[in-house]
MARVORO-118402 format. One record per residue (C-alpha): x, y, z. Coordinates in steps of 0.2 Angstrom, whole numbers, plus 2048, in hexadecimal, padded with zeros to 3 digits. Layout:
# residues N
PT  c1  c2  c3
PT   X   Y   Z
...
# end
This chain:
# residues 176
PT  c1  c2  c3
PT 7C1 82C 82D
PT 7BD 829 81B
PT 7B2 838 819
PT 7C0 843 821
PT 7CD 83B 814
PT 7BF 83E 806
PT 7BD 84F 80A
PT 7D1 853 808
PT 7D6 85E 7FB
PT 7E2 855 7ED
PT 7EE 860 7F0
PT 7F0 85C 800
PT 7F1 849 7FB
PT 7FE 84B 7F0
PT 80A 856 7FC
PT 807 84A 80A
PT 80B 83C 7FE
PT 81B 844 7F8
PT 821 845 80A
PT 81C 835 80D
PT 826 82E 7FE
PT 835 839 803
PT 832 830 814
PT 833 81E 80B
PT 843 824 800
PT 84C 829 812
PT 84B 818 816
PT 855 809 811
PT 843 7FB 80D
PT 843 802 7FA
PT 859 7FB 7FB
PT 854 7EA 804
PT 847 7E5 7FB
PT 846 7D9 7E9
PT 833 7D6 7E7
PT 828 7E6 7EC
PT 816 7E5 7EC
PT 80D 7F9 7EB
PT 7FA 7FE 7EA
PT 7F6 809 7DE
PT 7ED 817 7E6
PT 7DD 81C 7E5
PT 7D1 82A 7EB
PT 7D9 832 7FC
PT 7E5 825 7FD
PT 7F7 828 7FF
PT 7FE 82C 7EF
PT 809 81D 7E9
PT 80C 824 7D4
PT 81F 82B 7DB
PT 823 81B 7E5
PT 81D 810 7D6
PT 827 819 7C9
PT 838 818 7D5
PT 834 804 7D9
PT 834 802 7C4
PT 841 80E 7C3
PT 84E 807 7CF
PT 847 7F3 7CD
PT 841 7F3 7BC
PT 82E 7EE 7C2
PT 823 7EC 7D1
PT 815 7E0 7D6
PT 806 7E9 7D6
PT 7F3 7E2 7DC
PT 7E3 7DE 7D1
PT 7D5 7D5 7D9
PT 7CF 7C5 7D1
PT 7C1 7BA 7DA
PT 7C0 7C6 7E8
PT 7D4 7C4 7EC
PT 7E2 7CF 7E9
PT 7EF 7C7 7DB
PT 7FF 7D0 7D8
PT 803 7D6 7C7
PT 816 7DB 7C4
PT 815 7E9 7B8
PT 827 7F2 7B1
PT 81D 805 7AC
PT 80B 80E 7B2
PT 802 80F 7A2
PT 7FD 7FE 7A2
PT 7F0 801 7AF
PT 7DD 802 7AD
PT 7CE 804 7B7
PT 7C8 7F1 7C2
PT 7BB 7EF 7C9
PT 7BA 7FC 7D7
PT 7C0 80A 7CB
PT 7D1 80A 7D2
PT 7E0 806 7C4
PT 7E6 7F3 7C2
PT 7F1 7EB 7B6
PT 7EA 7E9 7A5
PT 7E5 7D5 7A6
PT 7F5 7D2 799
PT 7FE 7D3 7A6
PT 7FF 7C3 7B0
PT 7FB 7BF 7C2
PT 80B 7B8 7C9
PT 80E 7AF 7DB
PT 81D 7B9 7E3
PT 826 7B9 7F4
PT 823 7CA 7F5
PT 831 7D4 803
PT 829 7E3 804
PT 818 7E8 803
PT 811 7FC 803
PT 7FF 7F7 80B
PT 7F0 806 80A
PT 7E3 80B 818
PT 7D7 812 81F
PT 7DE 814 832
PT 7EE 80B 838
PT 7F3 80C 84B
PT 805 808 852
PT 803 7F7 856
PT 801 7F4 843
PT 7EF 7EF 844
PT 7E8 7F8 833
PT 7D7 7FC 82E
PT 7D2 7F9 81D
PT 7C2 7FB 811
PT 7BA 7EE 818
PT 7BA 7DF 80B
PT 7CB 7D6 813
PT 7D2 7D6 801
PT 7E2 7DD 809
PT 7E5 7D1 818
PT 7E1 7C2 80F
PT 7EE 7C8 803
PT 7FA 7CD 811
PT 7F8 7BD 819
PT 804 7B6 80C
PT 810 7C2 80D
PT 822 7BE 817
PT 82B 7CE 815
PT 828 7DE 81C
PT 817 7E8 81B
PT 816 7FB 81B
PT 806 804 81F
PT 805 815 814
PT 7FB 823 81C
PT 7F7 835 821
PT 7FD 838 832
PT 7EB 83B 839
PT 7E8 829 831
PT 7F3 823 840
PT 7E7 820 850
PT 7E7 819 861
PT 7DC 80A 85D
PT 7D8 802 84D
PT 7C8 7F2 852
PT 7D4 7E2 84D
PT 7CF 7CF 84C
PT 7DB 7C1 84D
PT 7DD 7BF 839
PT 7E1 7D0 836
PT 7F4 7D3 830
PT 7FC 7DF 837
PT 80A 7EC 830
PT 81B 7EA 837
PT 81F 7FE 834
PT 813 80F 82E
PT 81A 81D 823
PT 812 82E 824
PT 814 840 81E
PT 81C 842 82F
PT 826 832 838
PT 828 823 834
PT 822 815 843
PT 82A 801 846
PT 819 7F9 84C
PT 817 7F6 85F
PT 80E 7E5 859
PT 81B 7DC 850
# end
């Protein structure tokens, strides 16, 4: 799966990810949420630049990750230019910015494969589920439509996502 989503031309990306953020602002979790965590994308991942600029826009900031010690820490930022390579090249806040502890309502998850029980697939490290094991609210897999299979290999401690957006449906999670 990885090398088919390496191998996608970025224009591509970015169409799929603007229909995919068009998805999200047809939707009511943007409205009913307070405290919105969102991935910064990277590579083939879904785009999240759009959906980051509306959460600061309409909420004034958003809760972003940076990894510290092999964890993900949430960092709320308030604009996008503050944002710097870490330590697997993808962007993170710059370190004035300060790690906070947040009952987060909503949380825009990345992946590698997804299926429609909510079990997700990630890179491999478990940065995400220990993460996502803290978070309460609801959980939103972002991906391309052929990121959505019949089977993603699941253990017990993996967290699943309560709903999937992509470019061309959006799917409440059998497993939840």
């Amino acid at each position: 799966m990885i090398k088919y989503l390496e191998s996608q031309n970025q224009e591509v990306i970015r169409e799929k990810s603007f229909m995919i953020y068009q998805n999200i602002l047809k939707s009511n979790y943007l409205d009913c949420a307070n405290c919105i965590h969102c991935y910064v994308s990277y590579q083939w991942e879904i785009d999240t630049n759009n959906l980051l600029q509306k959460i600061i826009d309409e909420k004034g900031f958003v809760y972003v990750p940076r990894l510290s010690n092999n964890q993900i820490k949430q960092v709320r930022i308030d604009n996008l230019f503050n944002l710097k390579k870490g330590r697997y090249g993808i962007l993170e806040p710059v370190y004035k910015n300060k790690v906070v502890e947040v009952n987060v309502d909503l949380a825009f998850v990345p992946g590698v494969a997804f299926d429609t029980s909510g079990n997700r697939l990630g890179r491999g490290k478990g940065y995400y589920d220990k993460f996502l094991a803290g978070v309460s609210g609801i959980k939103i897999g972002l991906a391309h439509d052929l990121q959505v299979i019949e089977n993603v290999p699941h253990q017990e401690h993996d967290i699943k996502m309560d709903y999937l957006i992509t470019e061309k449906r959006t799917i409440q999670c059998k497993g939840k």
